[in-house]
C-alpha positions as CSV (number, residue, x, y, z in Angstrom):
1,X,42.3,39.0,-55.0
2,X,45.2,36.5,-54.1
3,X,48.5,37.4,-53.9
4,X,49.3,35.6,-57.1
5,X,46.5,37.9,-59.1
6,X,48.7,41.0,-58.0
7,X,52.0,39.7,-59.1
8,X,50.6,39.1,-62.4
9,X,48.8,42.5,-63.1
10,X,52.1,44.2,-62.0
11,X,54.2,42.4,-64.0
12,X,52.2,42.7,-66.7
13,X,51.3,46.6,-66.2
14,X,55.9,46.3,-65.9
15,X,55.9,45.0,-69.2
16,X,53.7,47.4,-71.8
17,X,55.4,50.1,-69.6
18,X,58.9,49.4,-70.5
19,X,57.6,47.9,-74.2
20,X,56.2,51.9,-74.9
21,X,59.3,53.5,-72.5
22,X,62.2,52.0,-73.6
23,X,61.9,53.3,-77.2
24,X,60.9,56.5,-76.0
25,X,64.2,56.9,-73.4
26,X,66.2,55.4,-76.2
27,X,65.2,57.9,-78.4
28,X,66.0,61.0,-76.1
29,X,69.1,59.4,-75.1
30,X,70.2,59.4,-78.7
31,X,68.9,63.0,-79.3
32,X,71.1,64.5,-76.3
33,X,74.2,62.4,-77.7
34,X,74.3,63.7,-80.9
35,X,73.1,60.1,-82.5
36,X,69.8,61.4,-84.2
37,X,67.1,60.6,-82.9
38,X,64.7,57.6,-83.7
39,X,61.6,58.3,-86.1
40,X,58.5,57.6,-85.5
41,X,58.5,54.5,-88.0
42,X,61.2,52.9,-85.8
43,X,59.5,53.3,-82.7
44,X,56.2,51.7,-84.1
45,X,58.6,48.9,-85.2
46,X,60.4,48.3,-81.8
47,X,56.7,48.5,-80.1
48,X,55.4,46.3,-82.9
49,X,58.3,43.6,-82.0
50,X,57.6,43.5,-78.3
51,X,53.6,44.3,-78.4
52,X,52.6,41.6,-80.4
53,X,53.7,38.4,-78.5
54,X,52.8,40.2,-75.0
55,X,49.2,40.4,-76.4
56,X,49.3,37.1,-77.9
57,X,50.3,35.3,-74.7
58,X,47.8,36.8,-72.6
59,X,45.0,35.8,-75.1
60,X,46.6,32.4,-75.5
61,X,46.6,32.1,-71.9
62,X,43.3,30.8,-71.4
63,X,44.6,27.5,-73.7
64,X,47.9,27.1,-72.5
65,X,47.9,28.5,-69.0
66,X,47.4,24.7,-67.4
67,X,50.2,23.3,-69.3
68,X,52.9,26.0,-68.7
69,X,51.8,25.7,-64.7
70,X,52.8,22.2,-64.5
71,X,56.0,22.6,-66.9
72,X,56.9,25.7,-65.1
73,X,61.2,24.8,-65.1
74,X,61.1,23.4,-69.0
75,X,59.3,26.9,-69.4
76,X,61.6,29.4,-67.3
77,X,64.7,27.1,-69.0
78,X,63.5,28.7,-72.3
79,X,62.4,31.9,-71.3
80,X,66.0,32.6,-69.7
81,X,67.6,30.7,-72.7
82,X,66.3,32.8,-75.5
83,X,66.9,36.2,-73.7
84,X,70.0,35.1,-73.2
85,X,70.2,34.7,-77.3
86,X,68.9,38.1,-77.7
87,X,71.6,40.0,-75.1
């Protein structure tokens, strides 16, 4: 296994931790703050949100993995761009 291969199954094994974590922290975090806590439905929601396009771009992968190699910078431009929209 390559160096690359690793990089790739961390971050990914990164991502679905923080997209099941982060609503979980948020949620205590609110509780010990007096905010009320999150419910269950808005937890599915938030993991819904993140979940879905994670999944979908490891299964669409196999089609578009050649053509986001060679347009790595137009790709990082975006990726950067829109999280910068969402912060």
């Amino acid at each position: 296994m390559d160096s690359r291969c690793i990089f790739i199954h961390s971050a990914s094994a990164s991502s679905l931790l923080g997209i099941f974590l982060t609503p979980l922290l948020v949620g205590l975090m609110l509780e010990s703050h007096g905010q009320g806590g999150m419910s269950w439905d808005a937890i599915g929601a938030i993991v819904l949100q993140l979940l879905v396009p994670f999944v979908a771009g490891q299964v669409a992968q196999r089609w578009i993995g050649g053509w986001v190699a060679r347009h790595r910078g137009l790709v990082a431009y975006v990726d950067q761009g829109s999280i910068l929209l969402v912060v």
